[in-house]
Biopython code that builds the backbone (N, CA, C, O; Angstrom):
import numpy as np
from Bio.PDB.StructureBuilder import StructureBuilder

atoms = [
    (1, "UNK", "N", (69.851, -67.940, -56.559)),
    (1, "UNK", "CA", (70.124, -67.399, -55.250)),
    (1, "UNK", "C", (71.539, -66.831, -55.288)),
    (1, "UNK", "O", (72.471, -67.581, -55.580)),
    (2, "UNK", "N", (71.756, -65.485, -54.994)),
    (2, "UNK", "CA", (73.122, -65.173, -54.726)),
    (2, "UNK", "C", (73.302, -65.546, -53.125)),
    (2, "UNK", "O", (72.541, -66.038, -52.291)),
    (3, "UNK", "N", (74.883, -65.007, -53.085)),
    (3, "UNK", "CA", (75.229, -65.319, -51.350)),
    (3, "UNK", "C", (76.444, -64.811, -51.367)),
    (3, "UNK", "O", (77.244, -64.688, -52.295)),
    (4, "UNK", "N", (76.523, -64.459, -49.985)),
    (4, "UNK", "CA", (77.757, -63.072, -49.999)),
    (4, "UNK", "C", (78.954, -64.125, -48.437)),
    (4, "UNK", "O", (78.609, -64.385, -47.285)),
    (5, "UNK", "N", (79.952, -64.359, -48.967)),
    (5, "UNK", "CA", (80.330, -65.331, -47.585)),
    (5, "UNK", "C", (81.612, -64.244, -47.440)),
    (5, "UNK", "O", (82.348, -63.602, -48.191)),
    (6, "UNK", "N", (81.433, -64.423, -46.172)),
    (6, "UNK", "CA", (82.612, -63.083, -45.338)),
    (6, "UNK", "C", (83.780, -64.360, -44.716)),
    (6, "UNK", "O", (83.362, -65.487, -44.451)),
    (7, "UNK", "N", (85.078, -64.026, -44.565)),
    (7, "UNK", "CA", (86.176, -64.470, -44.597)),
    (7, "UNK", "C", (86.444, -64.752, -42.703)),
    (7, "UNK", "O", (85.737, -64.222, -41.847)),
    (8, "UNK", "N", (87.334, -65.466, -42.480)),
    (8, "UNK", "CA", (87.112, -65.462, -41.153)),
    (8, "UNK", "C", (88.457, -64.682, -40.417)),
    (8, "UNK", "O", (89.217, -64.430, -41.352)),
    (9, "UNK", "N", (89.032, -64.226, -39.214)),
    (9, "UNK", "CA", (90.735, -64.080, -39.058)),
    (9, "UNK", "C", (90.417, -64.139, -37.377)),
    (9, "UNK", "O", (89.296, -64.256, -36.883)),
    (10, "UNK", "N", (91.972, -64.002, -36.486)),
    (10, "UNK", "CA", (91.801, -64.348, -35.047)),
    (10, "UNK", "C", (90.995, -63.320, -34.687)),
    (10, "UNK", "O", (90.958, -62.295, -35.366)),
    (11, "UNK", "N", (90.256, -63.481, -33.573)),
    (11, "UNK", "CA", (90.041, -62.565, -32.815)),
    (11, "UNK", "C", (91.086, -61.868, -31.531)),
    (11, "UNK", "O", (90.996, -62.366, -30.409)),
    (12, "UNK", "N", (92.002, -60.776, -31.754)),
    (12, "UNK", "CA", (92.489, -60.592, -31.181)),
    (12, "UNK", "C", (92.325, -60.233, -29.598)),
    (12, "UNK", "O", (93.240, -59.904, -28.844)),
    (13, "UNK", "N", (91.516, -60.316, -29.407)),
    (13, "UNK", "CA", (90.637, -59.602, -28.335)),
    (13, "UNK", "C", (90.609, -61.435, -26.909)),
    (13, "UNK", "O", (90.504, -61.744, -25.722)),
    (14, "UNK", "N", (90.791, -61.991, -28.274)),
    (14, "UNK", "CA", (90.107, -63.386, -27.407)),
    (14, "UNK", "C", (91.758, -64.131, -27.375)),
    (14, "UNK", "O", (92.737, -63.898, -28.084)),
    (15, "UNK", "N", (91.567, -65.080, -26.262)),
    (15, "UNK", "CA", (92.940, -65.970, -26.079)),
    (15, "UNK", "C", (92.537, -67.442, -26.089)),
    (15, "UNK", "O", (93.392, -68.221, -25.669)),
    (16, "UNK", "N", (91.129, -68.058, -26.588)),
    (16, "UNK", "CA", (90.682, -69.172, -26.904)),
    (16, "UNK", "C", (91.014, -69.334, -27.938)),
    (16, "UNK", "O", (90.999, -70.555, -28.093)),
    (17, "UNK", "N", (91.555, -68.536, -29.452)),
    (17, "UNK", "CA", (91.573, -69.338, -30.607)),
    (17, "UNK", "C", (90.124, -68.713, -31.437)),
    (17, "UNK", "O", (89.856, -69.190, -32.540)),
    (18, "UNK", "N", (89.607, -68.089, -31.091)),
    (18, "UNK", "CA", (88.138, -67.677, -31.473)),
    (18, "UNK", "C", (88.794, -66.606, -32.848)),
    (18, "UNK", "O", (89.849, -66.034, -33.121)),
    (19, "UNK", "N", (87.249, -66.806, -33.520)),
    (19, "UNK", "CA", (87.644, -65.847, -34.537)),
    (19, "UNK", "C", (86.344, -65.228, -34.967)),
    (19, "UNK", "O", (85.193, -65.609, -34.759)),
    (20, "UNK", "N", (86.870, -64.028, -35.713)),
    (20, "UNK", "CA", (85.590, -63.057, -36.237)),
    (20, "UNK", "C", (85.402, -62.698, -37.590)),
    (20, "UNK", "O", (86.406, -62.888, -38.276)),
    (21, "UNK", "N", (84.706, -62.370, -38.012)),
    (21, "UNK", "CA", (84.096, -62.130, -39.440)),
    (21, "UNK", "C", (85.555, -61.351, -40.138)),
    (21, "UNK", "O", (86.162, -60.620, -39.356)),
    (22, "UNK", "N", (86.100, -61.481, -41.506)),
    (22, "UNK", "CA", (87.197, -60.453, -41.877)),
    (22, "UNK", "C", (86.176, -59.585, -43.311)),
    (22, "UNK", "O", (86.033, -60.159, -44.390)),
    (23, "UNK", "N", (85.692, -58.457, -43.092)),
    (23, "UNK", "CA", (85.008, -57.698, -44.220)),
    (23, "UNK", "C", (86.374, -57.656, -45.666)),
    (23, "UNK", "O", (86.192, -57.386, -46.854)),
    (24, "UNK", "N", (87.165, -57.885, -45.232)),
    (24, "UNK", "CA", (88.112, -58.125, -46.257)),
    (24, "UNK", "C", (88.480, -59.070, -46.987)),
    (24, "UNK", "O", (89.148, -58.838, -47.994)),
    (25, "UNK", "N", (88.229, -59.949, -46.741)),
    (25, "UNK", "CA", (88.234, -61.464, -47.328)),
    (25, "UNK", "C", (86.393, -61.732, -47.351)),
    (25, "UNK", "O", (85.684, -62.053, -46.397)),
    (26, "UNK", "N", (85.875, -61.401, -49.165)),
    (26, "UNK", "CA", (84.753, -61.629, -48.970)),
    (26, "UNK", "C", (84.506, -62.340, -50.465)),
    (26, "UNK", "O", (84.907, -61.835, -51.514)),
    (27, "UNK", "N", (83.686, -63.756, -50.366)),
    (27, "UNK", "CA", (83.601, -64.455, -51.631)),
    (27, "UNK", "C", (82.280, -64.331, -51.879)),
    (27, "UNK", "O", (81.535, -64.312, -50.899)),
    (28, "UNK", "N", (81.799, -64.238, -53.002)),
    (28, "UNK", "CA", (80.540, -64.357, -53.444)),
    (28, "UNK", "C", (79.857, -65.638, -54.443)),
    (28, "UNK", "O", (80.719, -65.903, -55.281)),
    (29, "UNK", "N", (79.246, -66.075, -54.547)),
    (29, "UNK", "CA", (78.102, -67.302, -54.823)),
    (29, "UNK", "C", (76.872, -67.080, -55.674)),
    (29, "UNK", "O", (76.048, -66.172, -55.780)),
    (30, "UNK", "N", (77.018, -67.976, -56.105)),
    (30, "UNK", "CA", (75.482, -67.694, -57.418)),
    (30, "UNK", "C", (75.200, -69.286, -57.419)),
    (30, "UNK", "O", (76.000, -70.180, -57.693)),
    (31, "UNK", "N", (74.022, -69.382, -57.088)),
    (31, "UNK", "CA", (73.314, -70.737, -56.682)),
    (31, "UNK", "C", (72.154, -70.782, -57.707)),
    (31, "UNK", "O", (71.624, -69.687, -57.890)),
    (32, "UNK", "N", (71.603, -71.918, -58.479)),
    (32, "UNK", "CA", (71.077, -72.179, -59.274)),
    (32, "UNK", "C", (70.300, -73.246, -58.910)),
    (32, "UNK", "O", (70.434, -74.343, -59.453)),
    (33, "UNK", "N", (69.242, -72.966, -57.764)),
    (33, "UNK", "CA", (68.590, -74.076, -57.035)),
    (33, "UNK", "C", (67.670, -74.865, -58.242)),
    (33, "UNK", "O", (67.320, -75.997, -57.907)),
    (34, "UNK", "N", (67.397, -74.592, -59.087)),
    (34, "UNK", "CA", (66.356, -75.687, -60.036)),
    (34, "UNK", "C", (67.520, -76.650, -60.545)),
    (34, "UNK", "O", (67.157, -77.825, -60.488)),
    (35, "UNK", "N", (68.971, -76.464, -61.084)),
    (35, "UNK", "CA", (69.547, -77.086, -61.729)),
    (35, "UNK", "C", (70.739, -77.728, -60.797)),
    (35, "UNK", "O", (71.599, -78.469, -61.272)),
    (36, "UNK", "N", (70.680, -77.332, -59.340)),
    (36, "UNK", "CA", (71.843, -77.641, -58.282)),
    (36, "UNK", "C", (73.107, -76.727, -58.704)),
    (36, "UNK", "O", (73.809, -76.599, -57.701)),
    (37, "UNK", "N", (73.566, -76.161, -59.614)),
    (37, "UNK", "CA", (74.338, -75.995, -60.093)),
    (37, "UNK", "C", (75.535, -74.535, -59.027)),
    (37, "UNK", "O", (75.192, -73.354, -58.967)),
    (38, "UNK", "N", (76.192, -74.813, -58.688)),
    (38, "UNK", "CA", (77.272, -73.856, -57.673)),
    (38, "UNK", "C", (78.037, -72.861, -58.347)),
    (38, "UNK", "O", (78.959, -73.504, -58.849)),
    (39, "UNK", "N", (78.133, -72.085, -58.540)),
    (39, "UNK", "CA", (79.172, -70.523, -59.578)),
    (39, "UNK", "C", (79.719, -70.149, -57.909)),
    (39, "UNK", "O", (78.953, -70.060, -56.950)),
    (40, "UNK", "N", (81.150, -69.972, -57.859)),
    (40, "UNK", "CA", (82.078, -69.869, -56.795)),
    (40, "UNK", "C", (83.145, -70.397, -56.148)),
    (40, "UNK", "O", (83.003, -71.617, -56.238)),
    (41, "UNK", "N", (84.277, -70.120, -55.458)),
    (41, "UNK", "CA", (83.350, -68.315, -55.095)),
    (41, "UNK", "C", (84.477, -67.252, -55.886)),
    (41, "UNK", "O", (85.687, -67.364, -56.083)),
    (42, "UNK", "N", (83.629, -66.333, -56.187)),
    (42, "UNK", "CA", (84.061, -65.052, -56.895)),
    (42, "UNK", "C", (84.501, -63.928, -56.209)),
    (42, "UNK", "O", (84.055, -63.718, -55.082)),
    (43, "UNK", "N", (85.351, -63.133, -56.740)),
    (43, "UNK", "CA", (85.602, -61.594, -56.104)),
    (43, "UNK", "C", (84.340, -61.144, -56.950)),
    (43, "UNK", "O", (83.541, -61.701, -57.704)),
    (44, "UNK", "N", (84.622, -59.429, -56.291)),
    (44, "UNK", "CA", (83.274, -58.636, -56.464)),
    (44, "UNK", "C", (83.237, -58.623, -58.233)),
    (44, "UNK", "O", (82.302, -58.983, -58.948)),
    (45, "UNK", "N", (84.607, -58.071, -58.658)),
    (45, "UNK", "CA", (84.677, -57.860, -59.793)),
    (45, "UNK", "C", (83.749, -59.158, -60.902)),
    (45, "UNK", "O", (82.918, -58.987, -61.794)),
    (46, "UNK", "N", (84.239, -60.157, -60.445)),
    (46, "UNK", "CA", (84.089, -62.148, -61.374)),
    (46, "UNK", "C", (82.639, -62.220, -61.078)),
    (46, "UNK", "O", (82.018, -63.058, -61.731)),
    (47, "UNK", "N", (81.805, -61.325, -60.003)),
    (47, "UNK", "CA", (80.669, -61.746, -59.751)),
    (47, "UNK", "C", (79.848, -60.548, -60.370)),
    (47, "UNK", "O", (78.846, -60.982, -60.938)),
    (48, "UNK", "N", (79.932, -59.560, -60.417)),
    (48, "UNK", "CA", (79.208, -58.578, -61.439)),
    (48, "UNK", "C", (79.752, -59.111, -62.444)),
    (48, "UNK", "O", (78.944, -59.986, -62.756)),
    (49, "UNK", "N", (80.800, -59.168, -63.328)),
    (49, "UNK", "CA", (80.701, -59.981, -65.064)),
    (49, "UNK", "C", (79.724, -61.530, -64.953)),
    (49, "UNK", "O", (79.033, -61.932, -65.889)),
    (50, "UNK", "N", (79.835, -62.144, -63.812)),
    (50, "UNK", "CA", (79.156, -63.160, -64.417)),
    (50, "UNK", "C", (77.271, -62.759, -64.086)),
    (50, "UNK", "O", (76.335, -63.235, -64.727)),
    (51, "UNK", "N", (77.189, -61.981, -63.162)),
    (51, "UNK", "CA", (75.969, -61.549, -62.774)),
    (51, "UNK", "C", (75.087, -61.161, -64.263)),
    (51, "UNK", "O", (73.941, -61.523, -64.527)),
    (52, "UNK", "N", (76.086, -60.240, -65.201)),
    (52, "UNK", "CA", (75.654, -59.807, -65.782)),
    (52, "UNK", "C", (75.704, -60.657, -66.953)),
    (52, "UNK", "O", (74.757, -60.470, -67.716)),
    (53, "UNK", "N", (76.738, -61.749, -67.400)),
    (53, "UNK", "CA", (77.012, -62.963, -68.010)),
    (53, "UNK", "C", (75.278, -64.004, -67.708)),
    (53, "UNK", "O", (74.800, -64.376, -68.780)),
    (54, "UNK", "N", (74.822, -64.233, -67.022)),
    (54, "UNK", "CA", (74.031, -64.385, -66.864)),
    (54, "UNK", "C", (72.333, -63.774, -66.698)),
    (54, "UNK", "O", (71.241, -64.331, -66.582)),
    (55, "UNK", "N", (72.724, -62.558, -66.749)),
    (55, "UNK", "CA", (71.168, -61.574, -67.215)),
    (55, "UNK", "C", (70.364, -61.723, -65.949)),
    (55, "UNK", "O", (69.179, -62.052, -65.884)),
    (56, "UNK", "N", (71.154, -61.441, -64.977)),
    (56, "UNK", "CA", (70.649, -61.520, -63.272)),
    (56, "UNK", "C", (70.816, -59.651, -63.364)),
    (56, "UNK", "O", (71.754, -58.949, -63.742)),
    (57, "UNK", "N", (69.281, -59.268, -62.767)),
    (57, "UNK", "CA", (68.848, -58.065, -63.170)),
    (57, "UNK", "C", (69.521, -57.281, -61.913)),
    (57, "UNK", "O", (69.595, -57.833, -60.816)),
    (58, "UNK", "N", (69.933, -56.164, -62.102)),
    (58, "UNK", "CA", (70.721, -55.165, -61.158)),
    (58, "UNK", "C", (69.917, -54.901, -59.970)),
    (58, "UNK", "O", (70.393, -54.533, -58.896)),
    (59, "UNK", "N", (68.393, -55.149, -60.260)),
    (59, "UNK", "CA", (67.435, -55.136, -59.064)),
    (59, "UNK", "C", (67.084, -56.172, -58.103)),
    (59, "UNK", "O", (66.186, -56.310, -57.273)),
    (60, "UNK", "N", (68.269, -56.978, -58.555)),
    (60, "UNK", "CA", (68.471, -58.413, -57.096)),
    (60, "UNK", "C", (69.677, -57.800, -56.816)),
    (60, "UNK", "O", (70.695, -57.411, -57.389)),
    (61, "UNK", "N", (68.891, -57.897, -55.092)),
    (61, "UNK", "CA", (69.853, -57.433, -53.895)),
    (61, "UNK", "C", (70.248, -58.266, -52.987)),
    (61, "UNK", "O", (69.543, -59.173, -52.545)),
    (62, "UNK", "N", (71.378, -58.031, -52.647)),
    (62, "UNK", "CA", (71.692, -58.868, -51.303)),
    (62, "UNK", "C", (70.898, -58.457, -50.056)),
    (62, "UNK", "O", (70.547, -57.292, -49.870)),
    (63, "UNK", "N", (70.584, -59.638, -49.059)),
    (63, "UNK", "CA", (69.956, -59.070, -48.073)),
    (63, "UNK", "C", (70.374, -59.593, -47.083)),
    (63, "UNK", "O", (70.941, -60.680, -47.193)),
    (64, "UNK", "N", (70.256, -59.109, -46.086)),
    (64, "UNK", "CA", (70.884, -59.628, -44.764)),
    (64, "UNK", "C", (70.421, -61.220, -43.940)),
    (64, "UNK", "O", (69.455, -60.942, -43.229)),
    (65, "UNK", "N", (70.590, -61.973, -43.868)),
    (65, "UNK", "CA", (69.555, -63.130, -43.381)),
    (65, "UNK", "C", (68.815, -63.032, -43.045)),
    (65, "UNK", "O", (67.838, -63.478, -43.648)),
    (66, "UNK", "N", (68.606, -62.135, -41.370)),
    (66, "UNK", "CA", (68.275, -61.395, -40.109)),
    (66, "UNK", "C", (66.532, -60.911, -41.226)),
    (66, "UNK", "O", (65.371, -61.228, -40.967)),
    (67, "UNK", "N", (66.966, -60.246, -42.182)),
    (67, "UNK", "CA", (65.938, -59.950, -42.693)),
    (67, "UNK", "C", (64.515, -60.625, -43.403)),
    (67, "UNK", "O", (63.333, -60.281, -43.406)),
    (68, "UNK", "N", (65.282, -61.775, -44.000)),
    (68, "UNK", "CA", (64.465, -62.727, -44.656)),
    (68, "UNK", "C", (63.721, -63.792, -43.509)),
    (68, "UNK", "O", (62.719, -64.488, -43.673)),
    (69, "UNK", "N", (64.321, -63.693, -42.675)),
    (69, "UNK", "CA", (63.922, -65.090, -41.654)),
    (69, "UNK", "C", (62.307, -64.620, -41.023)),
    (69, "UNK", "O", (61.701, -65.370, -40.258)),
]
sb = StructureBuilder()
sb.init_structure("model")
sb.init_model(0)
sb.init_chain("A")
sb.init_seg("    ")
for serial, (resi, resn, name, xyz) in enumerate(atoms, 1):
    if name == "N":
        sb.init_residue(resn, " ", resi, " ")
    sb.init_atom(name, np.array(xyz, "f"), 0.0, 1.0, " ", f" {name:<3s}", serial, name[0])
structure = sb.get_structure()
C-alpha cells in the first residue's frame, strides 16, 4: 500500500488555533500489509528510488480516498 500524508500549518483565516492541509510539507509511505512492515516517511525524491528499489510498477497510482470508499 502506498500513502501520500499532507503536512498540517495555522489556518490563518481562523482565530481558534485550527489548521489546514500544507501541500508543501508532504511525506510519503510504503506499507507492506502481509509483512506489517512501515518504509517512512519519505520525500518525493526517497520514495520514487525506493519505489523503484523495490520493483513497485509505475502503474500504481495514488488515489484519492473519496475514491476508493
Amino acid at each position: 500500500m502506498l500513502a501520500k500524508q499532507l503536512g498540517m500549518k495555522e489556518d490563518k483565516e481562523s482565530c481558534n488555533g485550527y489548521q489546514t492541509t500544507d501541500e508543501e510539507k508532504v511525506n510519503f509511505w510504503i506499507l507492506e500489509i502481509k509483512t506489517g512492515k512501515v518504509t517512512g516517511p519519505l520525500g518525493n525524491e526517497s520514495f520514487i528510488a525506493k519505489k523503484a528499489e523495490l520493483e513497485i510498477s509505475k502503474d500504481v497510482v495514488l488515489q484519492e480516498i473519496d475514491d476508493i470508499r
